[in-house]
C-alpha positions in Angstrom: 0.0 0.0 0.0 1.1 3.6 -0.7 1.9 5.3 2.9 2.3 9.2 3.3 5.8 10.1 2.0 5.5 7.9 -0.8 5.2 9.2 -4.7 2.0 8.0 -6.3 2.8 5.9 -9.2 3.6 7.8 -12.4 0.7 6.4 -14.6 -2.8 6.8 -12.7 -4.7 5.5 -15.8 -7.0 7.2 -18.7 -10.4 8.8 -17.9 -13.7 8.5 -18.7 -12.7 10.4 -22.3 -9.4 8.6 -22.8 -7.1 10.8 -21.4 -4.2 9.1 -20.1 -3.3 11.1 -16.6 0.3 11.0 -15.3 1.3 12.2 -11.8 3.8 14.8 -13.6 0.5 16.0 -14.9 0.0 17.6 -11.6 3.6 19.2 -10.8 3.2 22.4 -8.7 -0.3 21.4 -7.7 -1.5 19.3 -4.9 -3.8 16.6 -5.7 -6.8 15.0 -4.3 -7.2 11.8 -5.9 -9.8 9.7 -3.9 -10.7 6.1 -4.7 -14.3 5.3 -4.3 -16.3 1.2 -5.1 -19.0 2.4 -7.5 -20.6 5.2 -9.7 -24.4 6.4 -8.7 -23.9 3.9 -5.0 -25.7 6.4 -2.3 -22.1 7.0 -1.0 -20.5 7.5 -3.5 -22.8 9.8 -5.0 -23.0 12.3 -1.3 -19.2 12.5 -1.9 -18.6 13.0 -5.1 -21.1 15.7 -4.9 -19.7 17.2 -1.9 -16.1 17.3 -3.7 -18.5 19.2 -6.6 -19.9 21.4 -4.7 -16.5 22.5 -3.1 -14.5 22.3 -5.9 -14.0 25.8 -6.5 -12.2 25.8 -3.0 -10.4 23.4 -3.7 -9.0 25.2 -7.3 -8.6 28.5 -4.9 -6.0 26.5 -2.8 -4.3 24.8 -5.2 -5.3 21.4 -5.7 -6.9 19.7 -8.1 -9.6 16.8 -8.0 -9.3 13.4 -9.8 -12.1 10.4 -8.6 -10.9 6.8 -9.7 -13.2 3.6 -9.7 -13.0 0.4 -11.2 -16.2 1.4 -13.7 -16.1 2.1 -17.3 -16.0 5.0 -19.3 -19.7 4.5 -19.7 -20.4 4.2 -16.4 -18.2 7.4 -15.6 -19.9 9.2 -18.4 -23.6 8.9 -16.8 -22.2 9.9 -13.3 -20.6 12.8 -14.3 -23.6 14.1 -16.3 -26.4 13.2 -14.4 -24.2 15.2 -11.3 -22.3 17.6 -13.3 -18.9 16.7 -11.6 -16.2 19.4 -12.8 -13.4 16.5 -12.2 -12.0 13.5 -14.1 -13.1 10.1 -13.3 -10.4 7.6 -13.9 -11.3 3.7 -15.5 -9.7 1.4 -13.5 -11.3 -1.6 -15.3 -7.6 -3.6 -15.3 -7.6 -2.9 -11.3 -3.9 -1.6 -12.2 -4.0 1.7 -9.9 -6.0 0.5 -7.1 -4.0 -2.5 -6.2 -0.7 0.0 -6.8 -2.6 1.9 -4.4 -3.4 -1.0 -1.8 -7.1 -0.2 -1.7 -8.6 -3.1 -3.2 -8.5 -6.9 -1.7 -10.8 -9.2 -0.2 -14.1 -7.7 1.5 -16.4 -9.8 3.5 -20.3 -8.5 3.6 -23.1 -10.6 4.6 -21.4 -13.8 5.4 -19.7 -14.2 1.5 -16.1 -13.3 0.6 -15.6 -11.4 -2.4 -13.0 -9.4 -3.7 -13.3 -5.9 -4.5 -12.5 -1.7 -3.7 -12.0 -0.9 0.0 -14.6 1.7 0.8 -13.5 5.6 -0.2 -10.2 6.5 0.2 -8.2 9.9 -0.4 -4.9 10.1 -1.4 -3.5 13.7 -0.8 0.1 15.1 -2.6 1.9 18.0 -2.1 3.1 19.9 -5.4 5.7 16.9 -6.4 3.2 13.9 -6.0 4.3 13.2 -2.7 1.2 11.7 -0.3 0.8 13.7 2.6 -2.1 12.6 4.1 -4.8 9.7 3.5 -8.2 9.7 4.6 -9.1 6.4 5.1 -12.4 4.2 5.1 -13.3 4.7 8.5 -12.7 8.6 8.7 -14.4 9.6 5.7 -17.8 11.2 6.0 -19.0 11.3 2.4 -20.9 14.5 2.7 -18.2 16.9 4.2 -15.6 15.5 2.9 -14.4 18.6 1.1 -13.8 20.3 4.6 -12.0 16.6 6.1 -9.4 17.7 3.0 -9.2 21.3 3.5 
């Protein structure tokens, strides 16, 4: 798993469009990159909604915003729309950056075993990639978690 004073990994992946993203992408920003199971889940939804709503806040300051699942571009494409996110969603269909990342592994829920995406977590770099700071699971309150970041 990543751990604060790590680099993220130079490839993040391609969004919902086909852009590829690169950490270097980011250089003299600081980036939230938070890592969430599933487009349009309740959840998922109340956070990436709060990040919306805040995200001018979070351009004021210096960062910038970047969601990442394990949906499609299609999937990615109806969620951003239908709530008018101002951010990239990254495709994570190959699982490549969220087992990088340590965030995905074997969940257990309702007495089955499955493997899957750890609930929400965010990833927070300075202006050279560097992590420092990670929200995990259990701290993040999906609908102010624009003011757990700032």
């Amino acid at each position: 798993m990543i751990e604060v004073g790590q680099r993220l990994p130079e490839v993040l992946g391609i969004d919902q469009d086909g852009k590829e993203w690169k950490i270097s992408d980011f250089k003299g920003k600081k980036l939230v990159l938070y890592i969430y199971p599933k487009d349009s889940t309740p959840g998922c939804t109340n956070e990436a909604c709060n990040l919306r709503d805040n995200y001018e806040r979070f351009i004021s300051q210096g960062y910038s915003v970047l969601g990442c699942s394990t949906q499609d571009a299609k999937s990615h494409h109806k969620f951003i729309e239908k709530h008018q996110l101002p951010f990239p969603l990254l495709c994570d269909t190959d699982l490549k950056l969220v087992q990088e990342l340590g965030v995905y592994g074997e969940k257990k829920m309702a007495g089955r075993t499955y493997m899957g995406v750890f609930r929400t977590t965010t990833f927070i770099t300075d202006t050279e990639g560097v992590v420092t700071r990670i929200i995990g699971p259990k701290e993040i309150k999906v609908k102010d978690h624009a003011n757990q970041i700032l």
